[in-house]
ChimeraX commands (.cxc) that place a marker at each C-alpha (Angstrom):
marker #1 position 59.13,-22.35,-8.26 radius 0.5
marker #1 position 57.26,-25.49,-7.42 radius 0.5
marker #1 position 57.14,-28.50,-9.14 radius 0.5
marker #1 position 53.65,-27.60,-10.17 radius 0.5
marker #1 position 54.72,-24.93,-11.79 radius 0.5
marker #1 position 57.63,-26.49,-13.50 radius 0.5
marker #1 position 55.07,-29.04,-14.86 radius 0.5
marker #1 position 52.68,-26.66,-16.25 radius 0.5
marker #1 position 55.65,-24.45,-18.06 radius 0.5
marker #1 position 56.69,-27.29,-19.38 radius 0.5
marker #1 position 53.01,-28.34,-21.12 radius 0.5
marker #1 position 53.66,-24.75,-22.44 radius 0.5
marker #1 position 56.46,-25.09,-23.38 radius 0.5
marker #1 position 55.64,-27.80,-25.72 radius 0.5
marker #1 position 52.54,-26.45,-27.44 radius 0.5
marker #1 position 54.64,-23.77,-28.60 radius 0.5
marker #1 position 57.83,-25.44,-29.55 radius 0.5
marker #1 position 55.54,-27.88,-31.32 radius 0.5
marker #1 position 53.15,-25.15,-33.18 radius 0.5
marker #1 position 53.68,-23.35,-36.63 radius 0.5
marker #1 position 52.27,-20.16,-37.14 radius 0.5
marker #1 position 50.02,-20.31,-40.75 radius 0.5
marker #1 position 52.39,-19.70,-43.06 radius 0.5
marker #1 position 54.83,-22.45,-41.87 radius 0.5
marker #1 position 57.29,-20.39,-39.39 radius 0.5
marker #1 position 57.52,-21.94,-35.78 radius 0.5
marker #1 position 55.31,-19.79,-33.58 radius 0.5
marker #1 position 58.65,-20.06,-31.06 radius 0.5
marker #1 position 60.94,-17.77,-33.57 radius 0.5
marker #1 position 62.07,-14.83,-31.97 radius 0.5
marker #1 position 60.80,-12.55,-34.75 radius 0.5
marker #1 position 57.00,-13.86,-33.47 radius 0.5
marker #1 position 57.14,-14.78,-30.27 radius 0.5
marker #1 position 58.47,-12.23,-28.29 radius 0.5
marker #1 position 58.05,-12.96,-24.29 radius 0.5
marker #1 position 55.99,-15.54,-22.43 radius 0.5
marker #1 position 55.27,-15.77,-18.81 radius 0.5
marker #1 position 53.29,-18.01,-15.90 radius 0.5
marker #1 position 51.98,-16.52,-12.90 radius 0.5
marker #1 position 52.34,-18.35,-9.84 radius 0.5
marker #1 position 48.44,-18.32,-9.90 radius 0.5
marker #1 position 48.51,-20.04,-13.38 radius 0.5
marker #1 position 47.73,-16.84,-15.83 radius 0.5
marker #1 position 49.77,-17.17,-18.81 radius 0.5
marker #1 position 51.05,-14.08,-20.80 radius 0.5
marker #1 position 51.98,-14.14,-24.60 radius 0.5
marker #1 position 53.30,-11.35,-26.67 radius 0.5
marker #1 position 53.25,-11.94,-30.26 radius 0.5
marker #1 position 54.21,-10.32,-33.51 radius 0.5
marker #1 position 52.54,-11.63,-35.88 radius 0.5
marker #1 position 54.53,-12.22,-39.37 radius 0.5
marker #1 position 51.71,-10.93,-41.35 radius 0.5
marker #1 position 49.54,-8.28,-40.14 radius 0.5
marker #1 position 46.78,-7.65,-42.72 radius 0.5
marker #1 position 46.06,-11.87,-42.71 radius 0.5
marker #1 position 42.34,-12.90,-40.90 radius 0.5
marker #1 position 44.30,-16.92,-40.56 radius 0.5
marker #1 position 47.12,-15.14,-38.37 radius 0.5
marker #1 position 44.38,-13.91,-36.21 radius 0.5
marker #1 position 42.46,-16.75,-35.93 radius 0.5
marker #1 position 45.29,-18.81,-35.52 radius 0.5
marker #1 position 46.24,-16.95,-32.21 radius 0.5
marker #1 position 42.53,-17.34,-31.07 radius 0.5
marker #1 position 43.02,-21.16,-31.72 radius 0.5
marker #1 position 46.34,-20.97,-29.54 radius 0.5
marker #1 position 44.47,-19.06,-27.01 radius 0.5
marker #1 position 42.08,-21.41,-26.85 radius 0.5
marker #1 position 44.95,-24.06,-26.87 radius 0.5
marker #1 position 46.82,-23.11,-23.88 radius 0.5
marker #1 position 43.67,-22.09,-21.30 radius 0.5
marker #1 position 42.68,-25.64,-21.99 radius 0.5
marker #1 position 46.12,-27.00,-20.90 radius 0.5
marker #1 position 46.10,-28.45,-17.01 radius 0.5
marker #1 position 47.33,-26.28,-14.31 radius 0.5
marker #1 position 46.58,-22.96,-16.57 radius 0.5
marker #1 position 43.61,-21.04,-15.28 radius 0.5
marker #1 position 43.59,-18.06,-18.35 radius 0.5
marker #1 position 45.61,-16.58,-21.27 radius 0.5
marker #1 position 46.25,-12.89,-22.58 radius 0.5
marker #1 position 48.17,-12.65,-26.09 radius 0.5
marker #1 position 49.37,-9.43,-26.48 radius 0.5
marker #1 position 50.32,-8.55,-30.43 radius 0.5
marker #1 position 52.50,-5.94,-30.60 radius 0.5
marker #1 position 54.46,-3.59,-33.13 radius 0.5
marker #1 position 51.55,-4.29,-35.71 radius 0.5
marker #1 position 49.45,-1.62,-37.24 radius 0.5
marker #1 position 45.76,-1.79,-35.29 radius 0.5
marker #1 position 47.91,-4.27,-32.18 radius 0.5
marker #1 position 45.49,-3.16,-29.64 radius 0.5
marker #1 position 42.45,-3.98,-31.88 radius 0.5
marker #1 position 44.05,-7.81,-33.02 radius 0.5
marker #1 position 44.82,-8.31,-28.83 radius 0.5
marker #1 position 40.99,-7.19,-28.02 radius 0.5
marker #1 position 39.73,-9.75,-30.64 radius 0.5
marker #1 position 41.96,-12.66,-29.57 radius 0.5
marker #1 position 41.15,-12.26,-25.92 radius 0.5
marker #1 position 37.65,-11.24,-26.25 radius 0.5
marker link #1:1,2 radius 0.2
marker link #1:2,3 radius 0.2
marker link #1:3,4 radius 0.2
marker link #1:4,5 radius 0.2
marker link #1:5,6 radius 0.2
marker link #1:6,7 radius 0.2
marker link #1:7,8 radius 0.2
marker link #1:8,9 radius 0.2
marker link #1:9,10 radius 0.2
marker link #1:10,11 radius 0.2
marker link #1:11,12 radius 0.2
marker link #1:12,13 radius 0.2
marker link #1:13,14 radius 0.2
marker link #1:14,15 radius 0.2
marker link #1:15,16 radius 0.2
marker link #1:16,17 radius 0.2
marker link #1:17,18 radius 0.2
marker link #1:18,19 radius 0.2
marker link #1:19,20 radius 0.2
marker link #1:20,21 radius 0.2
marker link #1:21,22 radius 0.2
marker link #1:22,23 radius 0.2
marker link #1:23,24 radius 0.2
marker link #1:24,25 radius 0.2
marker link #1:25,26 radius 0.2
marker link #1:26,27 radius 0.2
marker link #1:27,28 radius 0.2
marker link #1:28,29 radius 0.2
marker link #1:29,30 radius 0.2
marker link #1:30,31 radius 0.2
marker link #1:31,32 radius 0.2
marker link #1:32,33 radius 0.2
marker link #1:33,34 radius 0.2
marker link #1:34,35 radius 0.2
marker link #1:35,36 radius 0.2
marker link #1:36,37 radius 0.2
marker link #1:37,38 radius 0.2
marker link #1:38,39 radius 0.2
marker link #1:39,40 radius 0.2
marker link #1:40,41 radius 0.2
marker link #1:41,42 radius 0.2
marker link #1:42,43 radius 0.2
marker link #1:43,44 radius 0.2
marker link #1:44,45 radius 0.2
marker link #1:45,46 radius 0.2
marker link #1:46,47 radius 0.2
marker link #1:47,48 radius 0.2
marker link #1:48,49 radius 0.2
marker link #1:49,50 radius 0.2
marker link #1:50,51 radius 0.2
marker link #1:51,52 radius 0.2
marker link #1:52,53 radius 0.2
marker link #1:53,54 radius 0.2
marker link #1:54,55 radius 0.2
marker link #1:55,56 radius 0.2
marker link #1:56,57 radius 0.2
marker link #1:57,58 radius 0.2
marker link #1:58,59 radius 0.2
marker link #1:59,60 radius 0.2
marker link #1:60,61 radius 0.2
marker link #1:61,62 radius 0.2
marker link #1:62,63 radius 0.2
marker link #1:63,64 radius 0.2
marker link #1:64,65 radius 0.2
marker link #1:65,66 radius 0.2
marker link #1:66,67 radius 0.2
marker link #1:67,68 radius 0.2
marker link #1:68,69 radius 0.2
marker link #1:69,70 radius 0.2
marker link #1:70,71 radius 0.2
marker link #1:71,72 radius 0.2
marker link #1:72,73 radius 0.2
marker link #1:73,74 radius 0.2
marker link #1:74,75 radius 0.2
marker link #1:75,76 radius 0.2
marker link #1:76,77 radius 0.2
marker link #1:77,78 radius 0.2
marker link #1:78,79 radius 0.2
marker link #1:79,80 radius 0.2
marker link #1:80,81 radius 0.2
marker link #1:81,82 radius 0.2
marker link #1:82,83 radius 0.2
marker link #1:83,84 radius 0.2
marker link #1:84,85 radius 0.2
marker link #1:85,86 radius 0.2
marker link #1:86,87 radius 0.2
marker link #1:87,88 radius 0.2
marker link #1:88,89 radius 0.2
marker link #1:89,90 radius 0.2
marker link #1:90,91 radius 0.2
marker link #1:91,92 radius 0.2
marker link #1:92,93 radius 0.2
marker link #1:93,94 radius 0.2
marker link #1:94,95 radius 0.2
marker link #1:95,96 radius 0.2
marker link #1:96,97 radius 0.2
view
């Protein structure tokens, strides 16, 4: 990996070490966040199960993340995936919508 690349999983690295999901977890617990990776062209991949799946602020929240990390130097896009949530593929179509 490049140093570029180092540099810009380390700025993600940070927002999610640093974030807590709504209800005061760490987003970086391994019951929520459940893989990340960085493309060498910059495209970051989140999957995520969220804590509480009937909640609108857990959804929103990730759309705020979203939102969060594509506007983070050196990343070009983001897709959260939720998963093992009732209705996951309708919560990852409305985050990365």
């Amino acid at each position: 990996m490049s140093q570029v690349s180092n540099a810009v999983q380390r700025r993600l690295a940070k927002i999610l070490r640093e974030r807590k999901e709504p209800h005061g977890k760490l987003f970086k617990d391994k019951e929520i966040l459940k893989g990340v990776e960085i493309s060498e062209s910059g495209i970051a991949e989140l999957w995520v199960k969220p804590t509480h799946p009937y909640c609108p602020c857990c959804i929103n929240d990730l759309i705020e993340l979203r939102k969060e990390i594509t506007s983070t130097k050196g990343i070009l896009a983001c897709h959260i995936e939720v998963i093992s949530i009732p209705q996951a593929k309708r919560w990852t179509a409305a985050i990365n919508e």
